[in-house]
N, C-alpha and C positions, 0 to 999 in steps of 0.2 A: 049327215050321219056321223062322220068323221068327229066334228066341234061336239054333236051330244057326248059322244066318248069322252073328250077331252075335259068337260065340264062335270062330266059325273067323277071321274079318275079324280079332277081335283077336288070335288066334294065329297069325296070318299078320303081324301090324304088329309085335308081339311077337318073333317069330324074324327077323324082317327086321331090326328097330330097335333092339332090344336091345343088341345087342352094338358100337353104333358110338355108343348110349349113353352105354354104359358107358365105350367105352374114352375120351371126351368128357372124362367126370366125372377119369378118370384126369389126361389134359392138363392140367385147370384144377387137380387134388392136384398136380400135378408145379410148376405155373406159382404156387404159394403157397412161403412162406418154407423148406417142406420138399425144395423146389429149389433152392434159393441156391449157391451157388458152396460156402458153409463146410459146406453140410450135406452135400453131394454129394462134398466133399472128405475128407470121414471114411470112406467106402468106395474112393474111386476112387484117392487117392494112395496108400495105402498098395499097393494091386495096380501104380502105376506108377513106383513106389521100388523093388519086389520085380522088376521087370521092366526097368528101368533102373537099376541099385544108383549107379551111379557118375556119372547125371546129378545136375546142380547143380541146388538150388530154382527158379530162374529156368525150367529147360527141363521141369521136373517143372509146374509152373503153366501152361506153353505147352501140354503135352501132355494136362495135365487141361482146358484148354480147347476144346480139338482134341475129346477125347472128349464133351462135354457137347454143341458143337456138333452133332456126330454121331449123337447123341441127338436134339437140334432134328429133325433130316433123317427119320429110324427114324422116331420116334413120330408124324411127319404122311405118312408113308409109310404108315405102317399105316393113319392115318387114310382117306388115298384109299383103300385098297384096301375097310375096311370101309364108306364110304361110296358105293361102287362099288358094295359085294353089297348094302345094303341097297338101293338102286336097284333091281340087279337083281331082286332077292326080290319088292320090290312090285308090286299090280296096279294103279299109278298111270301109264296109259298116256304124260301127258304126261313123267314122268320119266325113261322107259325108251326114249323114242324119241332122243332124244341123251345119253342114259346120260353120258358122261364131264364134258359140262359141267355138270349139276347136281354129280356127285362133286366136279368143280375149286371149283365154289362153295361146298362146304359147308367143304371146307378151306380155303378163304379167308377164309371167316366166319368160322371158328374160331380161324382165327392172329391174325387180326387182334383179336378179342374177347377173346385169350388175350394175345395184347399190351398190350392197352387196360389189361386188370387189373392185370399186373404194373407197370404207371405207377405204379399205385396205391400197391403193397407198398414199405415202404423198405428191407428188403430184395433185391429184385429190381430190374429196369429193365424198361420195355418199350422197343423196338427195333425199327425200320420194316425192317433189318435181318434181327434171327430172324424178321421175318412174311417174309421175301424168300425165307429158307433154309427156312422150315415148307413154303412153299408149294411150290416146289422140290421139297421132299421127296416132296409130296405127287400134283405133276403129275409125277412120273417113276414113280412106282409105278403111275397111271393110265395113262401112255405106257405101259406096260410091258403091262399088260394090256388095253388095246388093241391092242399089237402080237403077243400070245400069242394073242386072237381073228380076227386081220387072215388071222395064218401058218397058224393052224388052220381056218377056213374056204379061205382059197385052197387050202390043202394038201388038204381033203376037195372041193371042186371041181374040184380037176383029175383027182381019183381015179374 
């Protein structure tokens, strides 16, 4: 009886955690030199030359910076929402009873820790800045699904 416990608790942490893991590990792939402006410029410009043939290199750099920022925003977007389920998921009472500010915090850690590194890289910078827009990114997507639980309870309350 004891080992079933044990097995289900980890497959319980496992489907919870896994996958805000993972997409963690992705962040910090992305925040190493295989994110740098020259690497990311080898897919992206060529789609906004094709899409703007007749801007000038100046406005094609402006744009490819536009899109990366956007990227900042996405990918710590996603991060709240995965750090949101995995809250949800768990049978961690104290995490689940103010659910959205443990989510707002683990993306803060994360932008911020994900900043820190890139100090590091001399390819990269880190930016008190991208941690402004991760985080951003990150409490809108938690806005969001707070306000999708707020409208879906009222809405089956008043039913």
């Amino acid at each position: 009886m004891r080992a079933e416990v044990s097995i289900n608790s980890r497959r319980e942490w496992l489907t919870a955690f896994a996958p805000l893991l993972v997409w963690v590990a992705v962040i910090f792939f992305l925040s190493s030199s295989f994110g740098a402006t020259s690497h990311t410029s080898v897919m992206i410009r060529p789609i906004l030359v094709f899409l703007f043939p007749t801007a000038p290199d100046e406005t094609i750099a402006i744009y490819h910076a536009y899109v990366r920022k956007a990227a900042h925003f996405t990918e710590y977007a996603i991060l709240g929402m995965l750090a949101y389920r995995s809250l949800a998921l768990t049978s961690f009472s104290f995490a689940r009873e103010r659910i959205y500010l443990p989510a707002i915090a683990i993306v803060i850690a994360v932008a911020s820790v994900d900043e820190f590194n890139q100090s590091f890289n001399t390819a990269r910078a880190g930016s008190v800045y991208d941690i402004l827009l991760d985080v951003s990114g990150g409490i809108t997507m938690v806005v969001i699904i707070w306000a999708i639980g707020w409208f879906t309870e009222s809405k089956a309350r008043s039913s």
